[in-house]
N, C-alpha and C positions, 0 to 999 in steps of 0.2 A: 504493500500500500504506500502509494507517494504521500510525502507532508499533505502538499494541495488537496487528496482524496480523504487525508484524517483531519483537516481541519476544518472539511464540508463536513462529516459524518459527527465530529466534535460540535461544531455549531447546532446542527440538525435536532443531535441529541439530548440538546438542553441542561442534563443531569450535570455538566462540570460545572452551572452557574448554585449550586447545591453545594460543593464543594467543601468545607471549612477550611483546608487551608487555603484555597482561591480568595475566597469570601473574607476570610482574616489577612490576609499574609501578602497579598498581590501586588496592592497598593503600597504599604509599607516598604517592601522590596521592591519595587520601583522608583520610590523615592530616595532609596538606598543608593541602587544604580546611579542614579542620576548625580546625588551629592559627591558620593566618591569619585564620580567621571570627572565634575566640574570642579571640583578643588585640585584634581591631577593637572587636568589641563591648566587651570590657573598657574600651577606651581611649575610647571611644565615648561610656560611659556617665556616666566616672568626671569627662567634661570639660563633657559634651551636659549634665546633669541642673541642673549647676549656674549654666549660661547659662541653661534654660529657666525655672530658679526665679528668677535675676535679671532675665527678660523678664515677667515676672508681677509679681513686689515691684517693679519702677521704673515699670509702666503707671500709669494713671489709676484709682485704689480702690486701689493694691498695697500693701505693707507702707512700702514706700520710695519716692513717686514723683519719679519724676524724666524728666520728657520729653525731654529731652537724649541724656540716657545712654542713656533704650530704641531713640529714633528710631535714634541711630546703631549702639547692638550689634541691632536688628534690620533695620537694613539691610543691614549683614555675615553678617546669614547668612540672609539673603533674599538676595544676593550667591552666598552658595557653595553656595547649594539648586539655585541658578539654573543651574552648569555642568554639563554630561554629565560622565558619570565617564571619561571615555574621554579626553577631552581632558584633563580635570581629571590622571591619570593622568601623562599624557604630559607637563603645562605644568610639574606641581613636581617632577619629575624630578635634578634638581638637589639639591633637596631633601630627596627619598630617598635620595639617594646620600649628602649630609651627615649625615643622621640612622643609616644602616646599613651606609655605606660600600660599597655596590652597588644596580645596580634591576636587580636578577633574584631570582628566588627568592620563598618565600611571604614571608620575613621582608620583605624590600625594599612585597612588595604590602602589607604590614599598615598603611605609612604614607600611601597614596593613598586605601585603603581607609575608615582614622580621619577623617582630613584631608575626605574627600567624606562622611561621614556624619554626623558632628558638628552641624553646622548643620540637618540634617533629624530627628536625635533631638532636639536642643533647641528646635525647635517640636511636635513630637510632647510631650514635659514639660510645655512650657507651654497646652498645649490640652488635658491629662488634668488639672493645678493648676487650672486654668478653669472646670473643672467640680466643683471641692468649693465646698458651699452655703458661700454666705456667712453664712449664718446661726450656721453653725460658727466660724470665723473672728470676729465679733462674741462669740460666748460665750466664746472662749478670750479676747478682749481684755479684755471683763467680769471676769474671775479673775486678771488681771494676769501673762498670761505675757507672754513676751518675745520680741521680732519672731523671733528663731531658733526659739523652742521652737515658736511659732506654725506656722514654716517649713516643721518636720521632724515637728513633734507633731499637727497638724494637717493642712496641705496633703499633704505626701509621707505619710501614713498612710491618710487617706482615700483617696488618689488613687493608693493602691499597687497595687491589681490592674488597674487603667487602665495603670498605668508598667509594670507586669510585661507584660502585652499588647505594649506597643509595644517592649518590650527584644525581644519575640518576633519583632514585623515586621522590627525592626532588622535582627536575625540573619538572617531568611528573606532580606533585600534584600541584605545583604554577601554571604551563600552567592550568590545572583545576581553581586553585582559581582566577586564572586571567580572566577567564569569568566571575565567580562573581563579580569580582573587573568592570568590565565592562559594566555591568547591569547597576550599580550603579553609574556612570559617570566614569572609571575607566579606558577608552579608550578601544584598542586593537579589537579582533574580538568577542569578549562579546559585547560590547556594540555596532558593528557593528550588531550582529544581534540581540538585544535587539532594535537598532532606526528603521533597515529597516525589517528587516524579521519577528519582533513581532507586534511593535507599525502598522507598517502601511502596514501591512498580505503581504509582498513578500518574499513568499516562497521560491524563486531562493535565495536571498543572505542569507536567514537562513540556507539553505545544504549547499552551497558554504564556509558559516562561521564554521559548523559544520566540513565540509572537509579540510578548513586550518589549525583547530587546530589539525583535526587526524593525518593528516599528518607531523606538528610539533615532538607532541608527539612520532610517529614512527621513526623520523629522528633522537630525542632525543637519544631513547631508544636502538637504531643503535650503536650511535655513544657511547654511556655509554657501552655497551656490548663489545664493538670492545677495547676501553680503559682498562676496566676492564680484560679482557684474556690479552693483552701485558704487563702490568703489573702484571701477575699472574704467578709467576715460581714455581709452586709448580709441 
């Protein structure tokens, strides 16, 4: 039976709107999702944006070069691109618990979450800043701005509906890690159907947990798309 065929026969059926943990738990683990997405991303972005602008300014052409410095902050996070988040999860553990004084819960997954994305938005930055012409970058030197204004006036302006884009994948790929995060007591709609849909075989809240996060993801993807064109005046 295809998803498509169990989620007509699930509708049809009426009996998962019965449910108790649907009825109880849906909601709340959807708000779960949501909150752990949006504080990763937040923290994601606020740390990701400005290592990728420093993987740009210290290359070879950059504003500041310096081989040194890029070799080794890009080999840290060609480093922590490198681990599964599953493992990554489990190995700073320790660390989530010093940072929120538990690893349970969405809050606890928000710091595996950050911690595992960071290094993958900050090459995402620096390959959207790679693509503003240099042409521009040479005019604004001509006019005497100044490596910052260059930074923000220039690179992160041009290259803003590029970064709105990937702030989008970000979130679609944390909404993914965030089931994982939930498996593994991490809250949200992961571990709603890791308790009721896997451990104790109800099938109804496993599609239904399947269908809130696709539906996330879609709302996500919407709303990044519709952002990304209004700030796009090319």
């Amino acid at each position: 039976m295809s998803v498509a065929t169990a989620l007509v026969a699930l509708a049809a059926d009426g009996q998962w709107l019965d449910n108790p943990a649907i009825k109880e738990a849906f909601w709340p683990s959807v708000w779960q999702t949501l909150a752990m997405t949006a504080w990763a991303t937040v923290i994601t972005v606020v740390i990701g944006t400005p290592l990728g602008l420093f993987l740009v300014s210290t290359a070879r052409g950059g504003l500041t070069p310096n081989r040194v410095a890029n070799q080794i902050l890009g080999f840290i996070v060609n480093v922590g691109r490198s681990i599964p988040f599953i493992i990554l999860l489990i190995a700073i553990l320790p660390f989530t618990r010093f940072v929120v004084g538990t690893t349970l819960g969405w809050k606890a997954a928000v710091v595996p979450l950050s911690v595992g994305a960071i290094p993958f938005f900050a090459r995402l930055v620096e390959t959207n800043v790679r693509g503003v012409s240099a042409g521009k970058i040479e005019a604004a030197h001509m006019m005497g701005a100044s490596r910052w204004e260059i930074m923000f006036g220039v690179q992160v302006r041009e290259a803003l509906p590029a970064l709105i884009d990937s702030v989008t994948v970000l979130a679609v790929t944390l909404i993914g890690y965030s089931a994982i995060a939930g498996v593994l007591g991490g809250g949200g709609l992961g571990q709603l159907a890791m308790n009721y849909g896997y451990n104790r075989f109800q099938g109804d809240v496993m599609l239904v947990s399947v269908v809130g996060i696709v539906i996330i993801v879609q709302i996500v993807q919407v709303v990044g798309d519709m952002l990304s064109r209004l700030v796009d005046h090319r």
